[in-house]
N, C-alpha and C positions, 0 to 999 in steps of 0.2 A: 479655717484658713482659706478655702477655695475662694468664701466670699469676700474678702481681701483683694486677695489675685482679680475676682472677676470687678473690682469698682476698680483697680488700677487699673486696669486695662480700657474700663470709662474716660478715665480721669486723661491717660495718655491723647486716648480719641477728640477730646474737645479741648486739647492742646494747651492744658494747663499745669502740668509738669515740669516745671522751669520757675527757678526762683526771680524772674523777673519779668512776670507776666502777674496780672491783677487783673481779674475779669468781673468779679461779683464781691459787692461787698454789702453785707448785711448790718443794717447798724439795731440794736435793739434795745429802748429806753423810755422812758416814759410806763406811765399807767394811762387808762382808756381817760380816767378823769383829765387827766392833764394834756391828752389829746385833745379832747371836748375843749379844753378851753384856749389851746390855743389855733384852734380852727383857721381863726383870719389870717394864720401869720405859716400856712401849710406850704401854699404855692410859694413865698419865698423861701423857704425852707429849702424848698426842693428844689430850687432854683439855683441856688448856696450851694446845695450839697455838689449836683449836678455840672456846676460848673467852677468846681476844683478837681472831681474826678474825671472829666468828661478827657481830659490833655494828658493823664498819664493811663490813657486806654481801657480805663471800667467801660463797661457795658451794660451791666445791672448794675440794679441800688434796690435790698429789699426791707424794708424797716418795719420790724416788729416794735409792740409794747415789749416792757420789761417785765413782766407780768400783772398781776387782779393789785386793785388796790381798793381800803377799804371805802372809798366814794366812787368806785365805779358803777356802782347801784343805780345814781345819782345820773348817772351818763343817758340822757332821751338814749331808744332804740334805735338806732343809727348802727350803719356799719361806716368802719373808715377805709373797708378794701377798694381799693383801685388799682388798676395798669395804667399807668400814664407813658409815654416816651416825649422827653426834656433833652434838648441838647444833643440829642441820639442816641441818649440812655433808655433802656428799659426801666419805668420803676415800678415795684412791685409793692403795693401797704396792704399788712397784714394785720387785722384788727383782732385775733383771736391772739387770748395771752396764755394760751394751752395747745400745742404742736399736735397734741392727739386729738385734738378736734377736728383741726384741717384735714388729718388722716381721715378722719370716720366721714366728714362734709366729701373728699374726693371717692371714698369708697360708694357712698351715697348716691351720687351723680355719674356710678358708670353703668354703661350697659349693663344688661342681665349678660350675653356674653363676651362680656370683656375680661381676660384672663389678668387677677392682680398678683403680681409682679414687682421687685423691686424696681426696674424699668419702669414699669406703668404708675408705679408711688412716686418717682424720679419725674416725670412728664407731668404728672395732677398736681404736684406742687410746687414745681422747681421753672414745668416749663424747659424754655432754651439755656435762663440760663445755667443750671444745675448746681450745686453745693457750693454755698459762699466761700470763696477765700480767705476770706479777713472776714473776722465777724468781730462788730466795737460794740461793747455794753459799758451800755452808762449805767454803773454803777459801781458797788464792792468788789475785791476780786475775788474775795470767799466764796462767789454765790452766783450762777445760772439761775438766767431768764427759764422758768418754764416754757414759753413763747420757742424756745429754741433748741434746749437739751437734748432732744434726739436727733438734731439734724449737726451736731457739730464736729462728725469724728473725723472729719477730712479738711477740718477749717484752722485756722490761727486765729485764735483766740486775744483781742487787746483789750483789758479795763480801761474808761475811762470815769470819771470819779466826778460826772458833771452832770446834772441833769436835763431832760428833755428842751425845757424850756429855755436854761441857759447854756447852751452847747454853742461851741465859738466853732469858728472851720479851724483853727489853728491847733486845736484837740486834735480832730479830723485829720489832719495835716503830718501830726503829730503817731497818731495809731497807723497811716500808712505807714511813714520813714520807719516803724519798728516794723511793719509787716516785711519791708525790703532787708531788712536786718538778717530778718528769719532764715534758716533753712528748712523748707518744706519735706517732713516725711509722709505724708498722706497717712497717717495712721500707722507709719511702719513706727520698728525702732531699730538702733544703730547695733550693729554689732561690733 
């Protein structure tokens, strides 16, 4: 229970406790192969994305795959991670389609004395902006992105049922207006 108490008392601090504030939204879709191939068509993407959320106050945009797929084999050695900032957004591409990777990659790359921490886990992968709000998967709603599963207990959750390559902003558009729907418990529950 303490550790409840002590991520609200986070969540309070970077003044995201209010159901009508949107700061971070995580979309997570596609496989690596289907990244690969639509390479040429990334910066509009991001550009789309960017400037439908940039006017109702996001500030991050983090987009994972949806997880492995069987031609990701197939994908040159390439990574797709970047920081880009668009519009005044932070964006954040995360090319690993397993969350425990990026754990073991950030534990990897800290000092010998750096003290790991939920804090310090919170900072290595999240950065400024911390735990997505909205997080949109293209896909089933039976089914989590491994890409994301251990980061979602403080997020709202919206399926959408389109894929990477053919995702419209009106989907987009669509998964916000439910997100404003919502009332946020941060992982509580009502009594």
């Amino acid at each position: 229970m303490g550790k409840f108490f002590n991520r609200r008392t986070q969540v309070l601090e970077t003044a995201v406790d209010s159901d009508d504030s949107l700061l971070h939204i995580a979309i997570a879709g596609g496989s690596l192969s289907e990244w690969a191939n639509f390479d040429s068509h990334w910066d509009a993407r991001i550009e789309e994305l960017t400037s439908l959320m940039s006017p109702i106050g996001v500030r991050f945009l983090s987009l994972y795959p949806y997880g492995p797929d069987v031609d990701d084999h197939k994908v040159e050695i390439k990574s797709f991670d970047r920081k880009v900032n668009v519009n005044g957004m932070d964006v954040i591409i995360h090319s690993s389609t397993d969350g425990r990777e990026r754990i073991c990659r950030a534990l990897e790359e800290r000092s010998v004395n750096e003290i790991v921490t939920e804090n310090f886990l919170d900072q290595r992968l999240f950065g400024n902006s911390g735990d997505p709000d909205l997080v949109v998967v293209l896909g089933p709603a039976n089914c989590l992105p491994r890409s994301l599963v251990w980061e979602l207990a403080y997020s709202e959750i919206v399926f959408v049922e389109q894929s990477w390559t053919m995702l419209s902003l009106e989907k987009i558009q669509s998964a916000v207006q439910e997100y404003f729907l919502r009332h946020r418990r941060f992982g509580g529950v009502d009594t």
